[in-house]
Residue frames as qw, qx, qy, qz and C-alpha x, y, z in Angstrom:
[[0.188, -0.016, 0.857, -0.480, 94.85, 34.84, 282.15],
 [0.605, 0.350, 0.211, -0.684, 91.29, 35.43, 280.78],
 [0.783, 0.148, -0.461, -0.390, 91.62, 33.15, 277.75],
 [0.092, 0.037, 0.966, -0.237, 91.54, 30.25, 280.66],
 [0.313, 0.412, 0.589, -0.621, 88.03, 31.54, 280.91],
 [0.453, 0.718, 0.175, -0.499, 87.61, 32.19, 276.83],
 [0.521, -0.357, 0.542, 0.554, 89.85, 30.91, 274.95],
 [0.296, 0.223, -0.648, -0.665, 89.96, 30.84, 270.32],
 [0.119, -0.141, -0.976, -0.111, 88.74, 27.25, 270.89],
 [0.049, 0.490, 0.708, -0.506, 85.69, 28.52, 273.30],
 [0.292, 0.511, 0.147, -0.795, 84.69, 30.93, 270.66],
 [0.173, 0.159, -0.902, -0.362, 85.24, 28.31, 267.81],
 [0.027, -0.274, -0.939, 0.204, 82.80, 26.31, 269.86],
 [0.188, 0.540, 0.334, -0.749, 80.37, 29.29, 270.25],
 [0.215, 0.334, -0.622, -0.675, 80.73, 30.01, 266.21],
 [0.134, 0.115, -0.981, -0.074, 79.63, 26.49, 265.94],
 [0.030, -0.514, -0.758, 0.400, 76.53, 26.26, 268.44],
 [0.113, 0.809, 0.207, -0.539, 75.01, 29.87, 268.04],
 [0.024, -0.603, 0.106, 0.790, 76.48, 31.27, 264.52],
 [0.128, 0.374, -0.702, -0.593, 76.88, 29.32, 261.97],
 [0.808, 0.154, 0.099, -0.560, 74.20, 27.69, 259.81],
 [0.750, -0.166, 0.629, -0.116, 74.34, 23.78, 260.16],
 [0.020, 0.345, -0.679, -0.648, 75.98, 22.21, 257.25],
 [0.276, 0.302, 0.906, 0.110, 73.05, 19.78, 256.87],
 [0.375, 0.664, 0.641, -0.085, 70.86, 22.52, 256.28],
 [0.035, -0.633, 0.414, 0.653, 73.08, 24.55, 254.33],
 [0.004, 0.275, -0.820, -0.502, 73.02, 21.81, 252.15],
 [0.245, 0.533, 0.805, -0.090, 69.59, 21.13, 252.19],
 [0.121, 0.737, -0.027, -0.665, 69.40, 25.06, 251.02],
 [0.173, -0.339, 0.795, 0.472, 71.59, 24.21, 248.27],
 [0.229, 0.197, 0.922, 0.243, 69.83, 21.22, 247.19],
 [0.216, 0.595, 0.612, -0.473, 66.82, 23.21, 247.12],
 [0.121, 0.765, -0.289, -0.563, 68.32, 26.15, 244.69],
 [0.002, -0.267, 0.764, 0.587, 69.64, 23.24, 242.48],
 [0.396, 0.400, 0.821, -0.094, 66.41, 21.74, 241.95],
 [0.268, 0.812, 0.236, -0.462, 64.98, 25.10, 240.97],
 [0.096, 0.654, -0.585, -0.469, 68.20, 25.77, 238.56],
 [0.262, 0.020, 0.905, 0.334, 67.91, 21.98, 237.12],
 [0.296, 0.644, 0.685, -0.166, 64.12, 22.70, 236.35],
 [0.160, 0.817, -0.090, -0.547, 65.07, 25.85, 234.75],
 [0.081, -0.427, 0.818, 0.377, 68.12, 24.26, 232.81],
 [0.250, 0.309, 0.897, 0.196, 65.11, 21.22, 231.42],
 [0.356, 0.729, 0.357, -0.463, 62.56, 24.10, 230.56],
 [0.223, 0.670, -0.444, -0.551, 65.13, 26.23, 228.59],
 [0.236, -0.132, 0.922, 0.278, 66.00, 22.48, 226.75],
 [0.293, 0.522, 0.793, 0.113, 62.62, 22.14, 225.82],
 [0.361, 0.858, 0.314, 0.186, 62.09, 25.85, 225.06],
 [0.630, 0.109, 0.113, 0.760, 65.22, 27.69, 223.46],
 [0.136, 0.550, 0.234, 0.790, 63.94, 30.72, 222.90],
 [0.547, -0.669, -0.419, 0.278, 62.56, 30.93, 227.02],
 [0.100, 0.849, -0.116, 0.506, 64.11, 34.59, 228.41],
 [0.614, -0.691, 0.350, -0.150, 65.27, 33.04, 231.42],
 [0.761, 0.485, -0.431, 0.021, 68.50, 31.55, 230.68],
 [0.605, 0.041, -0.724, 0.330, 70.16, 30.50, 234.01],
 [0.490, -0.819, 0.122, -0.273, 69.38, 31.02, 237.69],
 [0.329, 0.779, -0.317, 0.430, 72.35, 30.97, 240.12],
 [0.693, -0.523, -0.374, 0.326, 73.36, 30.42, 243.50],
 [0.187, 0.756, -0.082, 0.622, 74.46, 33.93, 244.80],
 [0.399, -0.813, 0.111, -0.408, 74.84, 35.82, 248.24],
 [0.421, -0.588, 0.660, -0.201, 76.35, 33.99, 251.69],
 [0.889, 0.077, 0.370, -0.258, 75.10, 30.78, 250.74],
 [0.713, 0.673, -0.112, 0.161, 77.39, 30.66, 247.58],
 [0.100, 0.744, -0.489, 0.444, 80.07, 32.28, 249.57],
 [0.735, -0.287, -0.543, 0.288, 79.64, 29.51, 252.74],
 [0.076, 0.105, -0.406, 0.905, 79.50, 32.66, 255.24],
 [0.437, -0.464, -0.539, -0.551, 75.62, 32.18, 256.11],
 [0.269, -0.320, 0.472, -0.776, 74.35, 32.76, 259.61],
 [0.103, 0.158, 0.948, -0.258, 72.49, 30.22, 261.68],
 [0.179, 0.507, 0.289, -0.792, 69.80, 32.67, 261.43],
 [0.222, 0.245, -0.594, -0.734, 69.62, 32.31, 257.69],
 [0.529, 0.356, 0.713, -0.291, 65.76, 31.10, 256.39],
 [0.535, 0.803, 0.099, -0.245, 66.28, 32.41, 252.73],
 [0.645, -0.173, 0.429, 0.609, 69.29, 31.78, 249.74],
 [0.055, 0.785, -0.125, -0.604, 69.93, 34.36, 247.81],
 [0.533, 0.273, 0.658, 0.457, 69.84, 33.64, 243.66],
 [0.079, 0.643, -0.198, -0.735, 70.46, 35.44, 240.69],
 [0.532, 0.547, 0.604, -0.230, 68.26, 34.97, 237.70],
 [0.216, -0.299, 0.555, 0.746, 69.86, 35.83, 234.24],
 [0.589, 0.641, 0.491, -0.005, 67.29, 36.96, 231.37],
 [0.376, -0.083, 0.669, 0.636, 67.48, 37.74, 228.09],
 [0.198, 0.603, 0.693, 0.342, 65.09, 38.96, 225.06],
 [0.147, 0.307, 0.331, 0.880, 64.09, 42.02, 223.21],
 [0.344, -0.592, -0.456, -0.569, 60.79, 42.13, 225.50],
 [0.530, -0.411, -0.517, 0.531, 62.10, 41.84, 228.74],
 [0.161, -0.972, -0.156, -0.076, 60.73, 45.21, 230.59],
 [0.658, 0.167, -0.397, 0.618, 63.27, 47.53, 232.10],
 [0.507, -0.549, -0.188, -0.637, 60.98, 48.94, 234.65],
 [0.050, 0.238, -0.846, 0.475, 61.56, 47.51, 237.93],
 [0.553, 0.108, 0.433, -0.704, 58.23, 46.86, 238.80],
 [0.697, 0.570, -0.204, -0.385, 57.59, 45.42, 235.55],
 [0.450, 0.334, -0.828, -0.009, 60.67, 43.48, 235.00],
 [0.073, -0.122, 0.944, -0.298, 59.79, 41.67, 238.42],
 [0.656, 0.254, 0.435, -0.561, 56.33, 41.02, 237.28],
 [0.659, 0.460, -0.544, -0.241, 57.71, 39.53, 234.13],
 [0.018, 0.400, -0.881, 0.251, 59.81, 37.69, 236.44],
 [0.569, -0.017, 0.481, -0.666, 57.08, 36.19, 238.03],
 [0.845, 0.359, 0.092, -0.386, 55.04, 35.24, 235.13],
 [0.681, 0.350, -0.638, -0.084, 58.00, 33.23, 233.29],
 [0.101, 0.364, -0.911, 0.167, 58.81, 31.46, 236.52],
 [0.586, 0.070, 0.285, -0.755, 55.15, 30.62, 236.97],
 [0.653, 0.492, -0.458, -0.349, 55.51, 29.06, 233.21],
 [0.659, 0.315, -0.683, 0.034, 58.46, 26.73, 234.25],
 [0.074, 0.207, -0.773, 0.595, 56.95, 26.17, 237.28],
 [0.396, -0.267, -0.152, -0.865, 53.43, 25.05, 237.14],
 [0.646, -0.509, -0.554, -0.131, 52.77, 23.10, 240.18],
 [0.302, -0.044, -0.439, 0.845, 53.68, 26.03, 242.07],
 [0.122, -0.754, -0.605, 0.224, 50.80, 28.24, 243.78],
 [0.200, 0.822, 0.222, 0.484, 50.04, 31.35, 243.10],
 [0.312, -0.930, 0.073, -0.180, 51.08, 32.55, 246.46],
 [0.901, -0.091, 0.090, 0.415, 54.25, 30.52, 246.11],
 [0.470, -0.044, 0.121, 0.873, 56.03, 33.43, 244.10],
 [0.367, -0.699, -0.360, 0.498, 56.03, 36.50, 244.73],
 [0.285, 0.728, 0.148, 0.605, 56.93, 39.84, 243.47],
 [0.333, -0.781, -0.175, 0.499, 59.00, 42.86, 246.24],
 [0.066, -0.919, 0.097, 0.377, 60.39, 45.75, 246.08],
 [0.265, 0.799, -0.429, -0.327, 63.25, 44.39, 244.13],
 [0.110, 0.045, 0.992, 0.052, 63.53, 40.31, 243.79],
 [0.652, 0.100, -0.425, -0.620, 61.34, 37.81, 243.73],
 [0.455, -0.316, 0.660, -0.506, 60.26, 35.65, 246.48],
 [0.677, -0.043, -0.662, -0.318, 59.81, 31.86, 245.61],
 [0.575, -0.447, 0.475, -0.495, 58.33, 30.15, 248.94],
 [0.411, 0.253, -0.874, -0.054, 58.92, 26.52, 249.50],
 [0.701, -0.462, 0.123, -0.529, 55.90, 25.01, 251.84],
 [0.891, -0.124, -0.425, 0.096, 57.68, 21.83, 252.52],
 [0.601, 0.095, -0.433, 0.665, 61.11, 23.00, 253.45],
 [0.272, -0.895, -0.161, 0.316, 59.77, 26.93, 254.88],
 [0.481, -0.136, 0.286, 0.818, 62.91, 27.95, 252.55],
 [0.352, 0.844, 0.133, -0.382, 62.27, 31.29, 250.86],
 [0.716, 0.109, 0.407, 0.557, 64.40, 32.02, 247.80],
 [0.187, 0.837, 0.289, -0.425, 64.91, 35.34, 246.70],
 [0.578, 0.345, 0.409, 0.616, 65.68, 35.09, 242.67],
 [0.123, 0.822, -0.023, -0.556, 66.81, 39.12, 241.64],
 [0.636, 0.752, 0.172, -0.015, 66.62, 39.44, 238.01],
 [0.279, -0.563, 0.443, 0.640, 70.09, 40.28, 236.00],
 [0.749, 0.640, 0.142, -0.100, 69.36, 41.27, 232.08],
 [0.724, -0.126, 0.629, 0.253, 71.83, 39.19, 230.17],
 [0.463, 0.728, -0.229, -0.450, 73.29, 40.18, 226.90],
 [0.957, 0.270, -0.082, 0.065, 74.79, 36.54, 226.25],
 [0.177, -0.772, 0.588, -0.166, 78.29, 37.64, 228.27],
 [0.843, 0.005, -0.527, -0.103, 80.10, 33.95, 228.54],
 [0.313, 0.049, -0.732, 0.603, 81.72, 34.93, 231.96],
 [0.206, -0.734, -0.644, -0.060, 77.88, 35.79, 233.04],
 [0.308, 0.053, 0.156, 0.937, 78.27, 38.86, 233.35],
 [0.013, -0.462, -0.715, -0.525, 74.97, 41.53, 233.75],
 [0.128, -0.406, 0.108, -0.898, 73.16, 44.06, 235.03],
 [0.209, -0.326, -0.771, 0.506, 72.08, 43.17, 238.83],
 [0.315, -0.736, -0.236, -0.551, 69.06, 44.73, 240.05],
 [0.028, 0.377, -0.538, 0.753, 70.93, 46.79, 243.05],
 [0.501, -0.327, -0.779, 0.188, 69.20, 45.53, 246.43],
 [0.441, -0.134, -0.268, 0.846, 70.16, 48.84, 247.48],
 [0.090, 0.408, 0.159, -0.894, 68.27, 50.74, 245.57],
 [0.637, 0.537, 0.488, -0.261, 66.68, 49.27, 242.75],
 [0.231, 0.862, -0.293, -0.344, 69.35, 50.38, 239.94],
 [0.894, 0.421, -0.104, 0.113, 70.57, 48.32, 237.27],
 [0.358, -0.798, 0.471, 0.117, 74.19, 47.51, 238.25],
 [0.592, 0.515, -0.620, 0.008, 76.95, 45.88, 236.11],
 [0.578, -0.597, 0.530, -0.169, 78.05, 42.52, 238.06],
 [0.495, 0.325, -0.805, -0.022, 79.89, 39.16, 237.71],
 [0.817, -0.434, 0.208, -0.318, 78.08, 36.52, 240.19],
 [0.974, -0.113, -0.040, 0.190, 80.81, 33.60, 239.50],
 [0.483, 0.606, -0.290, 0.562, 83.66, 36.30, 240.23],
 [0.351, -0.617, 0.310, -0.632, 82.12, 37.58, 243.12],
 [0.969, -0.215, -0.026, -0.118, 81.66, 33.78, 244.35],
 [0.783, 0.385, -0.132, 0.470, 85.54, 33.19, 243.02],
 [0.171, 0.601, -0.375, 0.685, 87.08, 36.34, 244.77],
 [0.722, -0.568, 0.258, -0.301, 85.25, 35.12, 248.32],
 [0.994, 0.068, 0.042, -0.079, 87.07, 31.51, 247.68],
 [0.650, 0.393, -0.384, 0.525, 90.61, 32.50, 246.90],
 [0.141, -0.676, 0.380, -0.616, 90.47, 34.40, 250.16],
 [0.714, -0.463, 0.365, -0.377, 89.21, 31.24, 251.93],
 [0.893, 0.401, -0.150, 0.141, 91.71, 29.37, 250.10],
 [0.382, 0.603, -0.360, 0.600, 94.30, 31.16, 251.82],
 [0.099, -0.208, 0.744, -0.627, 93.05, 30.84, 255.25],
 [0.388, -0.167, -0.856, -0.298, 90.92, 27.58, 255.14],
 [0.444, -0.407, -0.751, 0.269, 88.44, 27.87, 257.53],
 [0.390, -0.416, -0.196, 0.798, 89.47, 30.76, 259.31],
 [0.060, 0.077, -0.223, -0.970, 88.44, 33.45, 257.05],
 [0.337, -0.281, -0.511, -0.739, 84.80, 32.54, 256.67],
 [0.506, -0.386, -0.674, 0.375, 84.53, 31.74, 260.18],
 [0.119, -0.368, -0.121, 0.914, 85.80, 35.65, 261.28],
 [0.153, -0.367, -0.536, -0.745, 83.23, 36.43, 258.25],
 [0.516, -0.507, -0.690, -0.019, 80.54, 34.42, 260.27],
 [0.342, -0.313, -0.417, 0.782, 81.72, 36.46, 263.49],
 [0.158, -0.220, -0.087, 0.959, 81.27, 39.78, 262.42],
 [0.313, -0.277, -0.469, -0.778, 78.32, 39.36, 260.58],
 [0.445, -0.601, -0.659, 0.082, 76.70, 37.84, 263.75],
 [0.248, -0.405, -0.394, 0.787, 78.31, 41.07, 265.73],
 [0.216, 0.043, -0.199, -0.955, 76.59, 43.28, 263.24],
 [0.437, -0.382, -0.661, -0.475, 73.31, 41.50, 263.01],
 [0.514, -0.330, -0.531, 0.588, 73.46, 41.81, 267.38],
 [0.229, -0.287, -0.060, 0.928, 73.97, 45.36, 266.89],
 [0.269, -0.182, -0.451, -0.831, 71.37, 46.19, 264.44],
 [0.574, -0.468, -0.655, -0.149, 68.70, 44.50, 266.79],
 [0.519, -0.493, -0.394, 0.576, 70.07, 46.93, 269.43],
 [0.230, -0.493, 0.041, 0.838, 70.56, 50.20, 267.18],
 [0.575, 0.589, 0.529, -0.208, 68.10, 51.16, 265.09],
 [0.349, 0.884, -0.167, -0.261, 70.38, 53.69, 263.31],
 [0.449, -0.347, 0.794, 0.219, 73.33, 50.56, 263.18],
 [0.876, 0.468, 0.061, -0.096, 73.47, 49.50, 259.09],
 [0.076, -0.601, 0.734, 0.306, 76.90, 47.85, 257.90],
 [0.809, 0.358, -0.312, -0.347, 75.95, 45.47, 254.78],
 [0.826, -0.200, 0.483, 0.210, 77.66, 41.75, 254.55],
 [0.666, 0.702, 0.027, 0.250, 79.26, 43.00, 251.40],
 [0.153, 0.872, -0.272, 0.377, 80.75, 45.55, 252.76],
 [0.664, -0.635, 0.382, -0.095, 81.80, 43.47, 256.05],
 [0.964, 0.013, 0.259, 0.062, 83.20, 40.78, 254.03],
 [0.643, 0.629, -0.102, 0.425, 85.29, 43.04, 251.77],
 [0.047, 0.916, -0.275, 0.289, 86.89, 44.63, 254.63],
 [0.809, -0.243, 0.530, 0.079, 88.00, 41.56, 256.07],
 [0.810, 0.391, 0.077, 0.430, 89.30, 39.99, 252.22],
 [0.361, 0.878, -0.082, 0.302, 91.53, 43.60, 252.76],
 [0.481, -0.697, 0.524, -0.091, 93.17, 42.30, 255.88],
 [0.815, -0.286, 0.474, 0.169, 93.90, 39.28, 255.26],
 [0.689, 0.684, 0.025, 0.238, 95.13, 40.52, 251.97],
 [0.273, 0.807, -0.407, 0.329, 97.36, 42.58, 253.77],
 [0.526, 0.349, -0.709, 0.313, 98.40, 39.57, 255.67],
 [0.664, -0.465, 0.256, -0.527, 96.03, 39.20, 259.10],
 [0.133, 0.191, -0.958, 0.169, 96.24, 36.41, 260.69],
 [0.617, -0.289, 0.032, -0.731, 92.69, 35.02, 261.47],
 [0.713, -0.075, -0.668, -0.200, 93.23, 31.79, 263.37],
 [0.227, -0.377, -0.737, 0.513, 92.97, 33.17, 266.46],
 [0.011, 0.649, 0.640, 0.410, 89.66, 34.51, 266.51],
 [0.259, -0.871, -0.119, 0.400, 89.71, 37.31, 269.61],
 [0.474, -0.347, 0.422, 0.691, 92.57, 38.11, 267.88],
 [0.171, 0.337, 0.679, 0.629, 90.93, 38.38, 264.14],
 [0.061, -0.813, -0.560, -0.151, 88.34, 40.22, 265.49],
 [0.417, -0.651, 0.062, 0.631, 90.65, 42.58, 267.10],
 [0.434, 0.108, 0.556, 0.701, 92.33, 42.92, 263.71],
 [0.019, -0.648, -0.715, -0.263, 88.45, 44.07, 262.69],
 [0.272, -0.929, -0.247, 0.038, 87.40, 46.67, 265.14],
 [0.488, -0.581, 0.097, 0.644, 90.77, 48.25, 264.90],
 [0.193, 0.284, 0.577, 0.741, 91.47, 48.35, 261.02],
 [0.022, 0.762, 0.466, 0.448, 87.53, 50.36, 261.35],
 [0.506, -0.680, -0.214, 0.485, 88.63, 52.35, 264.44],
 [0.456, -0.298, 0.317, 0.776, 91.64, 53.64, 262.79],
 [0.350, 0.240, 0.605, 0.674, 90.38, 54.27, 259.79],
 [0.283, 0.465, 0.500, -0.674, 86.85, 55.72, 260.48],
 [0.594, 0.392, 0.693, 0.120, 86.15, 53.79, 257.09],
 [0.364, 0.850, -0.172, -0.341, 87.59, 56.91, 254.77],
 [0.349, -0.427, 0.694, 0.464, 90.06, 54.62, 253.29],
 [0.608, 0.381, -0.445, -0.535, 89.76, 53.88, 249.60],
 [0.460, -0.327, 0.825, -0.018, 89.39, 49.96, 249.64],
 [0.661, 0.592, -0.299, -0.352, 89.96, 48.14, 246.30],
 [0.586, -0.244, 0.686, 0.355, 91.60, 45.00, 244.84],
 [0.260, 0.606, -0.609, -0.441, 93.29, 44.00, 241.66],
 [0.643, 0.181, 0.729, 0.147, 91.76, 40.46, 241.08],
 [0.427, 0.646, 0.633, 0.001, 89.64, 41.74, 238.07],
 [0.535, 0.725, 0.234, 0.364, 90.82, 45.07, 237.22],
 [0.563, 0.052, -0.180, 0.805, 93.71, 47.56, 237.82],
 [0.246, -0.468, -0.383, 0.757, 93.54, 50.87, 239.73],
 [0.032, -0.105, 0.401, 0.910, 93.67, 52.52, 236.71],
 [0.086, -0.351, -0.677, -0.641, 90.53, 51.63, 235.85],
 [0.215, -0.439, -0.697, 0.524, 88.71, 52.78, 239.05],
 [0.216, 0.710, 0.453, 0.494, 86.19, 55.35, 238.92],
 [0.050, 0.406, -0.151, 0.900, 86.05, 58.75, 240.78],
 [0.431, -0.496, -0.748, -0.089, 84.28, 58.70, 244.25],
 [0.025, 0.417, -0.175, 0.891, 83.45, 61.25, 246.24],
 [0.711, -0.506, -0.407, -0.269, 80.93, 59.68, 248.92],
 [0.447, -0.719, 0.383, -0.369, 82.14, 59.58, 252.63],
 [0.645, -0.269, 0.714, -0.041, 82.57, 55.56, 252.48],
 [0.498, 0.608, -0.362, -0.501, 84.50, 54.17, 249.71],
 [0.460, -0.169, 0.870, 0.051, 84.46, 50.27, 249.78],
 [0.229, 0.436, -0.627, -0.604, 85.04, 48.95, 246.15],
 [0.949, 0.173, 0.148, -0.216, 83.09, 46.22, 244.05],
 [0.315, -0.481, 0.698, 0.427, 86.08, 43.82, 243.43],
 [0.634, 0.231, 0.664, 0.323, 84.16, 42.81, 240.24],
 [0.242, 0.822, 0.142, 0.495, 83.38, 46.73, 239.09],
 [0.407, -0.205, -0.166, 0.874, 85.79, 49.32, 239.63],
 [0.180, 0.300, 0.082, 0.933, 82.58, 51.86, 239.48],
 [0.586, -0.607, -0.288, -0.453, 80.76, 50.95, 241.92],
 [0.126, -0.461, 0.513, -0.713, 80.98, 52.22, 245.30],
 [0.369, -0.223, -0.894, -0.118, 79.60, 49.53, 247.29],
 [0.373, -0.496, -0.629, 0.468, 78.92, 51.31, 250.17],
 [0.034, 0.327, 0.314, 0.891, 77.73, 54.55, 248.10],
 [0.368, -0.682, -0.426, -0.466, 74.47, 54.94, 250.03],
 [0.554, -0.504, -0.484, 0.453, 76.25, 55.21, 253.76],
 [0.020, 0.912, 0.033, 0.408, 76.51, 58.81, 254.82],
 [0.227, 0.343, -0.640, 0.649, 79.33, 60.26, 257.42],
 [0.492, -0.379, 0.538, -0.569, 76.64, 59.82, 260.38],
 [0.968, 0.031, -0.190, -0.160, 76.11, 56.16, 259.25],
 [0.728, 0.343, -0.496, 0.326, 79.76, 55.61, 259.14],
 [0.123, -0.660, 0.201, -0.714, 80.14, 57.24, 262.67],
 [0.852, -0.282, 0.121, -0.424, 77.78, 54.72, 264.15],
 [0.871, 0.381, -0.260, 0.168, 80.20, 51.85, 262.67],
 [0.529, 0.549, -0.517, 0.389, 82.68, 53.21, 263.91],
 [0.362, -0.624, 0.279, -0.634, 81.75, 53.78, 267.30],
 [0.945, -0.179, 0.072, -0.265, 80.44, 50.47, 268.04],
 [0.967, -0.028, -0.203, 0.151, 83.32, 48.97, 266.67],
 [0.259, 0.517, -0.523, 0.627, 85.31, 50.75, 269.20],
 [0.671, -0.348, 0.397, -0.521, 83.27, 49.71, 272.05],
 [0.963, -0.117, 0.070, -0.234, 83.58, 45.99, 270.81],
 [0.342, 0.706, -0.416, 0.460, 86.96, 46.78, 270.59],
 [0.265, -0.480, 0.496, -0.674, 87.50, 47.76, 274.28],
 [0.818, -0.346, 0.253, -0.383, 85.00, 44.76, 275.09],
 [0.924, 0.220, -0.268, 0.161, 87.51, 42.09, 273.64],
 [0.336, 0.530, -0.481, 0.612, 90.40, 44.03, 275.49],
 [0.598, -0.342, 0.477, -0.545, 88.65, 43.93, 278.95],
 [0.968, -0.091, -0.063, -0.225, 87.55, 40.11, 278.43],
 [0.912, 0.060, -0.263, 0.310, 90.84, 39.37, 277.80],
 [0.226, 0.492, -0.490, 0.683, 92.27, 41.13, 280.65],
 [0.698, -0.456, 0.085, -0.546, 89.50, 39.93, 282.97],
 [0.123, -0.377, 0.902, -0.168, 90.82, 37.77, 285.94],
 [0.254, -0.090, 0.947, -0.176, 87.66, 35.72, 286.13],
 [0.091, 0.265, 0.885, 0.373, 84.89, 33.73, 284.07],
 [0.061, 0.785, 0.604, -0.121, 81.95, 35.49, 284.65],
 [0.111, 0.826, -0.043, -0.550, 83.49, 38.93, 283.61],
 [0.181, -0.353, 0.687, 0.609, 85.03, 37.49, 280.68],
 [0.185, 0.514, 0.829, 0.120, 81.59, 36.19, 279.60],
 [0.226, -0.713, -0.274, 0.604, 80.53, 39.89, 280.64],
 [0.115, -0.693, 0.251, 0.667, 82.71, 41.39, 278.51],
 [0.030, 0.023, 0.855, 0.517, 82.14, 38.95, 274.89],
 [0.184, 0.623, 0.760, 0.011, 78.46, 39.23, 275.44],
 [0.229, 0.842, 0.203, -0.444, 79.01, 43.10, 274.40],
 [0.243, -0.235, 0.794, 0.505, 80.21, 41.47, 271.55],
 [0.147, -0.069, -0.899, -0.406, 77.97, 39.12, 270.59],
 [0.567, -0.340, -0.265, -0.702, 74.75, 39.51, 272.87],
 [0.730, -0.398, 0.373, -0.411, 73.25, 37.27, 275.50],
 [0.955, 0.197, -0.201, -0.093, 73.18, 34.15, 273.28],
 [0.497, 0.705, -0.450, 0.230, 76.88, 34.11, 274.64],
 [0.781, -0.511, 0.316, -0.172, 77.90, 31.23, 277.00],
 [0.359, 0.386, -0.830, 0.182, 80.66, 28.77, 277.67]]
């Protein structure tokens, strides 16, 4: 009776209005990142021997799973050369100074240097860009050591796999699978603005989703997909090993012994979710048993104003029909 009052379509609509970031300025994002990458791509032409050899489109933005909310695109910044630091501090102060180089009618307070990127500000658009550094040994499937977000540690990665393995999944359920992305990363961003001790990465959300619908979810009805969600972590209380076989075979997996074991599908030895502890995972789980329970009450509620009731301890106020 309740999806009179809520229906797929009414959260489709919601997804739309409140979640998802507007294609125009997705693609104004976009444009923004290629400008930066063409300007790179004419530097390196004029000097070969530059240490910055490609920047990237990376994160959601690459992946088309961004959040309205989104004011920053995530890029990945390939260098190269016998002098490149390997200091973190250092390498992103190198960083700096070469993009300074092929960038000199930027301001000084334009780019930046943090903790573990590099912050290029745009003053027209307000776009931020945050370029993290990957040292490049001349790999031809790019290929290179990521500076971890996580922690600052040099991590083996593949950015046009990791782009590639999001895509065959939303290749398989057009729409629908980066939509339920969109969802859950809005129910976790909700939650984290309510629970201070509430962390669950978009990596790690995104990979446990590709593992349903690997094992055959349905996600075009969306209560329904999300159900799918908060149950699969219910059940599980996130101790399951979760891996795939695009890139490399079981066999080659490494040995993990952490509490939460959700695989890079482009390295089989990294634990993505290596830094969560059992009272992190706890928190996870809880919640998504309460947003559980609230999707089961909405859709058992007889009338509109408890079904609203019951999706806004979903999603939050921002939730109307």
């Amino acid at each position: 009776m309740a999806r009179e009052h809520v229906s797929h379509s009414d959260i489709a609509q919601f997804a739309k209005d409140k979640v998802n970031l507007p294609r125009e300025k997705a693609d104004d994002y976009r444009e923004q990142a290629k400008r930066l990458s063409d300007r790179i791509e004419s530097y390196i032409g004029e000097h070969p021997d530059f240490t910055i050899k490609r920047i990237m489109l990376s994160g959601s933005l690459a992946k088309g799973t961004s959040l309205r909310s989104s004011s920053d695109a995530d890029v990945a910044c390939y260098i190269s050369g016998a002098d490149v630091p390997k200091d973190i501090k250092k390498l992103l102060e190198y960083l700096a100074e070469k993009l300074k180089t092929a960038f000199p009618n930027f301001k000084p307070e334009q780019v930046k240097p943090q903790t573990y990127s590099v912050t290029v500000s745009f003053i027209g658009t307000g776009l931020d860009v945050d370029i993290v550094p990957i040292l490049y040994d001349g790999n031809k499937e790019w290929s290179g050591n990521l500076v971890s977000q996580d922690d600052g540690s040099f991590l083996e990665t593949c950015i046009p796999k990791h782009i590639e393995f999001i895509k065959s999944r939303k290749k398989k359920q057009e729409t629908h699978f980066a939509q339920v992305v969109r969802l859950a990363k809005f129910w976790v961003k909700y939650l984290k603005s309510e629970n201070e001790k509430f962390r669950f990465k978009s990596f790690m959300v995104e990979l446990v989703l590709a593992k349903l619908s690997d094992e055959g979810k349905d996600f075009s009805d969306y209560p329904e997909a999300l159900q799918h969600f908060f149950t699969y972590l219910a059940k599980s209380n996130i101790k399951d090993l979760i891996y795939f076989t695009d890139y490399y075979t079981a066999k080659e997996l490494g040995e993990f012994k952490e509490p939460v074991r959700i695989i890079d599908p482009v390295n089989p030895k990294n634990n993505a979710s290596k830094l969560y502890t059992t009272e992190q995972a706890k928190v996870i789980v809880e919640a998504a048993i309460e947003a559980g329970d609230a999707i089961d009450a909405a859709l058992a509620a007889t009338t509109k104003q408890d079904t609203i009731y019951y999706w806004q301890k979903v999603f939050g106020p921002t939730f109307n029909i």
